[in-house]
Backbone bond lengths (Angstrom), bond angles and torsions (degrees), N, CA, C in turn:
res aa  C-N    CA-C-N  psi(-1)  N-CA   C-N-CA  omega(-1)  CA-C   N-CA-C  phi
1 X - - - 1.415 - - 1.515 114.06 -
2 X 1.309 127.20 -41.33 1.258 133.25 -159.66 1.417 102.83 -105.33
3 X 1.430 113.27 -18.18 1.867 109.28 -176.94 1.263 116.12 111.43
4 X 1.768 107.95 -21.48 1.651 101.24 -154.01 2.034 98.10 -90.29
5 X 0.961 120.58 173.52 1.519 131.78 131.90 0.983 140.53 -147.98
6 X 1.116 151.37 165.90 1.490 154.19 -86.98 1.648 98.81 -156.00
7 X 1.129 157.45 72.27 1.597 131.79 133.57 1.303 127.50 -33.15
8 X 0.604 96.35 139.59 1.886 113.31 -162.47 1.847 106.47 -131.73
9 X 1.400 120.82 124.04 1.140 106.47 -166.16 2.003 103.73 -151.39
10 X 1.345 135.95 135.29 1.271 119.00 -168.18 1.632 105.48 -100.11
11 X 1.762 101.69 133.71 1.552 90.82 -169.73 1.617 94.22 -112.43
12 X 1.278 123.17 179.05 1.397 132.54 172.23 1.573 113.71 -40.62
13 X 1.589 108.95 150.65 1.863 102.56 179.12 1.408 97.51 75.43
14 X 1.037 135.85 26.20 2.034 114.81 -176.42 1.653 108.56 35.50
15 X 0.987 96.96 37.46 1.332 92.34 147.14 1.636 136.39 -95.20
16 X 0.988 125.16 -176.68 2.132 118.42 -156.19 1.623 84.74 -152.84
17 X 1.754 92.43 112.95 2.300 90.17 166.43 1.651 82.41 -97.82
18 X 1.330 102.67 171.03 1.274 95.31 143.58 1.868 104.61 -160.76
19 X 1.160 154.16 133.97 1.686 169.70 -157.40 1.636 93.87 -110.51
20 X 1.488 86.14 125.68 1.832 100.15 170.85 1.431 95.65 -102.42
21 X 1.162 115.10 133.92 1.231 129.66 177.67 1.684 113.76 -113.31
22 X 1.720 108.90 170.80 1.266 112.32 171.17 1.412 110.44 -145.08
23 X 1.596 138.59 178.45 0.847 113.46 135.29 1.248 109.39 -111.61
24 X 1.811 125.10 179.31 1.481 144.82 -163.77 1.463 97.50 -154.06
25 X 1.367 115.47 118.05 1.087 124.61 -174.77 1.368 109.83 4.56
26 X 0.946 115.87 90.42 1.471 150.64 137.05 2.123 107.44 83.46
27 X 1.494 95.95 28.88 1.256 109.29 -168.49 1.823 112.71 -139.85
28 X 1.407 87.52 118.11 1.830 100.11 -172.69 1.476 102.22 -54.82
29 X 1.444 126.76 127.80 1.707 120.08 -165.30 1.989 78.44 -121.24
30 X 1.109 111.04 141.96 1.948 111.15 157.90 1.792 100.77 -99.47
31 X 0.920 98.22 114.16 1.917 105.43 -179.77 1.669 111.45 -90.70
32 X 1.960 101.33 -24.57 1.675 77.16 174.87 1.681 89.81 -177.77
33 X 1.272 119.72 136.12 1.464 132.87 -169.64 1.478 106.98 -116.59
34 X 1.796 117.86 140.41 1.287 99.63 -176.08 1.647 86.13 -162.48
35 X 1.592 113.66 168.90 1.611 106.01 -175.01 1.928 91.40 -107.55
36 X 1.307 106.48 123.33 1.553 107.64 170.32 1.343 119.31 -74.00
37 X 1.105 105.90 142.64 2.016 119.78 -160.15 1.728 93.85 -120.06
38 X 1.086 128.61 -28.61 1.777 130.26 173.17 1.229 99.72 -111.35
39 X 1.531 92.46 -174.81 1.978 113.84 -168.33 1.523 85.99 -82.84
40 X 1.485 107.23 -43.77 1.785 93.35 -167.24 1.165 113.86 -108.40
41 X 1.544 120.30 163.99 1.970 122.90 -153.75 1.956 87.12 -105.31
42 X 1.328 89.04 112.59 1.714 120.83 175.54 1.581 105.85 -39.56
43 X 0.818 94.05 137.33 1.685 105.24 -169.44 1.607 110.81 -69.00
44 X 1.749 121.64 -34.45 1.471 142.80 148.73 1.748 91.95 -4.59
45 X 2.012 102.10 -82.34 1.003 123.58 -156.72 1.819 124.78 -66.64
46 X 1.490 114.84 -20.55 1.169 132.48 168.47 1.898 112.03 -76.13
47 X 1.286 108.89 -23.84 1.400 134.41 -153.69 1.685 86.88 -78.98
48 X 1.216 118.84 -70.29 1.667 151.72 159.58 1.344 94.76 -25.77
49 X 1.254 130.15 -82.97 1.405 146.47 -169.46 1.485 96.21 -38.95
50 X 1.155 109.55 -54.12 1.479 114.70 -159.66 1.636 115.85 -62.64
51 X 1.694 100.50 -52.81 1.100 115.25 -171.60 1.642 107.22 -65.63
52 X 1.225 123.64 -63.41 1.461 132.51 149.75 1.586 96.52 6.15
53 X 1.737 110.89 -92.43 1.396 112.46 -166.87 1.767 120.57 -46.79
54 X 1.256 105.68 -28.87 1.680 115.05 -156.97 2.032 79.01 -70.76
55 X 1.204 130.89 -34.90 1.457 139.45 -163.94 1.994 104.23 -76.85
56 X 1.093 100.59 -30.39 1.679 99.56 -170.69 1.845 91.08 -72.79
């Protein structure tokens, strides 16, 4: 709906990064990287993502 998606990637310690991405004319942009601590990606962090893109 919004454009963005999510990489999702497992780092050392069980820990979870995961980079909201976009594209911009015709180019994968990463707008904002963060390590997820719940099942679901904090609204803070989508909030960021968002605003980020509305700026490119």
């Amino acid at each position: 709906g919004n454009g963005l998606w999510e990489i999702r990637t497992n780092l050392p310690s069980n820990r979870i990064a995961r980079v909201l991405v976009c594209l911009h004319k015709g180019i994968l942009v990463a707008l904002h990287g963060f390590i997820k601590k719940t099942q679901k990606t904090p609204n803070d962090e989508l909030t960021l993502a968002m605003k980020r893109q509305k700026e490119l």
